[in-house]
Backbone bond lengths (Angstrom), bond angles and torsions (degrees), N, CA, C in turn:
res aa  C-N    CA-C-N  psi(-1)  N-CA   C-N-CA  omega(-1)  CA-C   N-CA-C  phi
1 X - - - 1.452 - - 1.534 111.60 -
2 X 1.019 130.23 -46.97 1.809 145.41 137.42 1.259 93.35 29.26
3 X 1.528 98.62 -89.20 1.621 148.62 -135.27 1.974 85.86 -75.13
4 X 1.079 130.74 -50.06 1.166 142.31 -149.67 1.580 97.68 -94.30
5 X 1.054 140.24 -24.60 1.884 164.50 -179.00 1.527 96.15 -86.03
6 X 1.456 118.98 -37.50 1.257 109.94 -171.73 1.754 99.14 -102.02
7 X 0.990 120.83 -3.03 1.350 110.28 -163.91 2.050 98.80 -88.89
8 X 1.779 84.05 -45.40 1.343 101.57 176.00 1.581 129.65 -50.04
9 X 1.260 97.93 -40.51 1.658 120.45 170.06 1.280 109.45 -71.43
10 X 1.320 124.69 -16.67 1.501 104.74 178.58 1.825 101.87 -106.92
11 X 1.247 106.02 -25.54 1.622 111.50 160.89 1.439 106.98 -47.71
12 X 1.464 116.97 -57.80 1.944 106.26 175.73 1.173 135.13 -71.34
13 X 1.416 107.69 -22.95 1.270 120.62 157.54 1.776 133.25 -50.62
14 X 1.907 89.36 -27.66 1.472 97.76 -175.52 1.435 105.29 82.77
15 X 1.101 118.63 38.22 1.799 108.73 177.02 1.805 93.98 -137.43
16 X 1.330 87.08 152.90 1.893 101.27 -161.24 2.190 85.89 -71.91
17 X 1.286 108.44 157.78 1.230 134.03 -179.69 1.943 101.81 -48.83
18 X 1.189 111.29 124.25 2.164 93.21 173.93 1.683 82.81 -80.82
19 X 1.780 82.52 133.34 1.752 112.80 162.08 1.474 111.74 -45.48
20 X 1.714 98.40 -50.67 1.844 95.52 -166.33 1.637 108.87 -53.30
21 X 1.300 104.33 -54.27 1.446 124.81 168.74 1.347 127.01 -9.48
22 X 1.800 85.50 -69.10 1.598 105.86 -173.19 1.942 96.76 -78.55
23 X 0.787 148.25 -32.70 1.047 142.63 -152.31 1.459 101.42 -92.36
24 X 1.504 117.60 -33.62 1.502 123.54 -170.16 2.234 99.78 -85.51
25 X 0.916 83.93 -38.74 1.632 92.19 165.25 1.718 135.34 -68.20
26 X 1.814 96.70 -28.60 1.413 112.97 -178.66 1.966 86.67 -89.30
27 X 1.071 117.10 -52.31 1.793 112.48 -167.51 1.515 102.60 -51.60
28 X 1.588 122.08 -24.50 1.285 101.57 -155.98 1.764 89.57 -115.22
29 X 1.010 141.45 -73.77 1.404 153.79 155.92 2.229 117.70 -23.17
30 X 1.325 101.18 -31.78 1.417 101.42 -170.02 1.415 114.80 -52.51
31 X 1.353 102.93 -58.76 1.923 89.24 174.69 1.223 119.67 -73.14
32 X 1.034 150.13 38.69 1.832 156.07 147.79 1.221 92.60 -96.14
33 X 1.290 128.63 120.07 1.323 154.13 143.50 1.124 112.17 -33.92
34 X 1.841 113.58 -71.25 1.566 125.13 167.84 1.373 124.21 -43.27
35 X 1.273 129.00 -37.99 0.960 141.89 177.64 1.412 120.75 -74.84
36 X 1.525 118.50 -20.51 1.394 115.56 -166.17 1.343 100.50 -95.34
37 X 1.437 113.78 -50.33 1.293 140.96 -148.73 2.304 96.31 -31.76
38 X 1.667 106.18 -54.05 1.192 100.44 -177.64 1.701 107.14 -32.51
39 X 1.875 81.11 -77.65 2.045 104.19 173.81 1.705 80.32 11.44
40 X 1.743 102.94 -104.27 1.318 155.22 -136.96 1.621 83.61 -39.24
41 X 1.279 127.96 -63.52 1.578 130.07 -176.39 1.495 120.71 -35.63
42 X 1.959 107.26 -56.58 1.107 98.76 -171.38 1.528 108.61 -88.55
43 X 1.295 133.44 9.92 1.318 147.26 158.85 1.658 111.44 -47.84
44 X 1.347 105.04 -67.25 0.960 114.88 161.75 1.399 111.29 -21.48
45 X 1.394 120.83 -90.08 1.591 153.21 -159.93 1.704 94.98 -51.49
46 X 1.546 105.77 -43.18 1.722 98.10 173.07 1.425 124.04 -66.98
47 X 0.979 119.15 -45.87 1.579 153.19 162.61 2.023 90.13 -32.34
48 X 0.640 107.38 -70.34 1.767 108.70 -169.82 1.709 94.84 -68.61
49 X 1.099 89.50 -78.27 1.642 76.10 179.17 1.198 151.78 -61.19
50 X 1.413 101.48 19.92 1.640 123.96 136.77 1.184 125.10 -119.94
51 X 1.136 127.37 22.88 1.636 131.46 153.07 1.305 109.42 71.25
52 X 1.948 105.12 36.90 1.394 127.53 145.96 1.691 109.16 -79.81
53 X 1.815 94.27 174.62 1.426 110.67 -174.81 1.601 89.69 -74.69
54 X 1.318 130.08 156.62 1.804 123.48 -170.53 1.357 118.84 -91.77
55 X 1.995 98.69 -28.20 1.431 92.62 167.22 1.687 114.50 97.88
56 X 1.281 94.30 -10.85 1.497 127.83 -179.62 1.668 109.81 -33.05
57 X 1.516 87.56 -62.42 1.685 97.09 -174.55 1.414 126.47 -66.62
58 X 2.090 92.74 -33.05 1.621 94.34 175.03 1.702 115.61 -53.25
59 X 1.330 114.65 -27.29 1.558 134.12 -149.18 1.517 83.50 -86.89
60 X 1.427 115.42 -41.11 1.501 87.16 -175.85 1.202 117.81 -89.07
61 X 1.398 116.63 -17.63 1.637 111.95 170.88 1.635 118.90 -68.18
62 X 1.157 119.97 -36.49 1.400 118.98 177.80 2.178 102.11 -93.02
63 X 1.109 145.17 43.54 1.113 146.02 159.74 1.438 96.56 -152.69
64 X 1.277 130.08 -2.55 1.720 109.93 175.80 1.639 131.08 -19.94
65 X 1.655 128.66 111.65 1.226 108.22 159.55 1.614 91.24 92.90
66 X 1.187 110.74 -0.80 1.864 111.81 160.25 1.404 119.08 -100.49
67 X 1.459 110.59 117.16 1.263 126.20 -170.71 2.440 98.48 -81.17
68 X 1.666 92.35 144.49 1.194 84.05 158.67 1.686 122.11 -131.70
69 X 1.389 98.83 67.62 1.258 123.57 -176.16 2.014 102.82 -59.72
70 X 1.794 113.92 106.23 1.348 91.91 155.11 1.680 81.87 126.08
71 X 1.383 131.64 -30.60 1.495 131.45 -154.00 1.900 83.72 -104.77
72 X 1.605 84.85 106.98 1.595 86.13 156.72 1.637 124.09 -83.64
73 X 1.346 110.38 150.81 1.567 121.90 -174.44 1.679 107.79 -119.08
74 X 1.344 118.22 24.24 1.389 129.46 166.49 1.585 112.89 -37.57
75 X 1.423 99.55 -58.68 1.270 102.05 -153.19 1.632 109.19 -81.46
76 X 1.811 114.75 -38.61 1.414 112.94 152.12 1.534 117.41 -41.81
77 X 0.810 150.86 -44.65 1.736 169.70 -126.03 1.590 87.11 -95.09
78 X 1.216 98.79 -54.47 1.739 116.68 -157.09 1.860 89.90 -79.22
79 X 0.614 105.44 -54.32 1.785 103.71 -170.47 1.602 105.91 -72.52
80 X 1.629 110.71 -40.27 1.886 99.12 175.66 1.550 95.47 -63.50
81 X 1.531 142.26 -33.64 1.088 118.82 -165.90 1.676 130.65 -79.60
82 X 1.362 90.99 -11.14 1.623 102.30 145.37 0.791 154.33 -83.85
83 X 1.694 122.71 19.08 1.252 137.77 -165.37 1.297 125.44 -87.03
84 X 0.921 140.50 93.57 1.769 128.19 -148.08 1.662 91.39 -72.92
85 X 1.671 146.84 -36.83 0.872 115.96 -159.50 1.458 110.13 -100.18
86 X 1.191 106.42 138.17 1.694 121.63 -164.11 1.199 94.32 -69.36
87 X 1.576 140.28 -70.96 1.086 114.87 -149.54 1.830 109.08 -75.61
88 X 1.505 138.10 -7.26 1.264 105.36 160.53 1.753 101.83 -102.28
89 X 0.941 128.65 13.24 1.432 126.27 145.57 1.482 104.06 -45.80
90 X 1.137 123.34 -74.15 1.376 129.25 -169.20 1.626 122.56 -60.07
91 X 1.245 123.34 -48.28 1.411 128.54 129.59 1.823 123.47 6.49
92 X 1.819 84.96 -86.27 1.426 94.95 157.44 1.375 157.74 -35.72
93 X 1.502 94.27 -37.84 1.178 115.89 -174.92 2.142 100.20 -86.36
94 X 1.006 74.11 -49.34 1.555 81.85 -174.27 2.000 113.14 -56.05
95 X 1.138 94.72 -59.38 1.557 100.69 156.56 1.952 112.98 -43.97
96 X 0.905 130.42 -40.25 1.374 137.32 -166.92 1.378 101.93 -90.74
97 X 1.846 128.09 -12.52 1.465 98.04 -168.35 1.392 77.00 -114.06
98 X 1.594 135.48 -6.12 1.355 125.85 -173.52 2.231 94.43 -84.98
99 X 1.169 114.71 -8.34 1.309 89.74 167.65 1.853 115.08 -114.03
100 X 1.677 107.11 10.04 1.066 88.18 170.53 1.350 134.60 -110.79
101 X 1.823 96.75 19.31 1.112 112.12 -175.31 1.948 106.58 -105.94
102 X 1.415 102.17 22.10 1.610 109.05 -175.44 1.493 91.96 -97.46
């Protein structure tokens, strides 16, 4: 959960994911499903907000039929709503209501 607090914080911050980070987190955490699935969310959310492809679909093909009952998105909510640029504002948003309706 650490690993996923820090990933998030640098997602609101607006700063790209640290490689070492992600890589020391993907070597140790990557094959747990359970474990990634957060990862995999705010991936997404990074992915748009750098005016990458989002990755959206992969997320739903590899989590199909996974509920995320319990994971608040406050704090994403709070940071897409500061986004001055509309079109990945909108992006965002759209990505954010397709996971809060799982």
């Amino acid at each position: 959960m650490s690993y996923t607090n820090l990933f998030e914080l640098q997602l609101t911050q607006n700063q790209a994911f640290d490689k070492e980070l992600e890589g020391a987190y993907l070597k140790r955490f990557g094959d747990n499903k359970e474990s990634k699935i957060h990862y995999d969310i705010l991936k997404v959310f990074e992915n748009i907000a750098h005016g990458k492809d989002s990755g959206l679909e992969d997320w739903k093909r590899e989590y199909e039929g996974v509920g995320l009952d319990g994971w608040s998105f406050d704090e994403l909510r709070a940071w897409i709503d500061k986004m001055k640029d509309t079109e990945t504002k909108e992006r965002l948003l759209e990505a954010l209501r397709f996971f809060e309706e799982r």
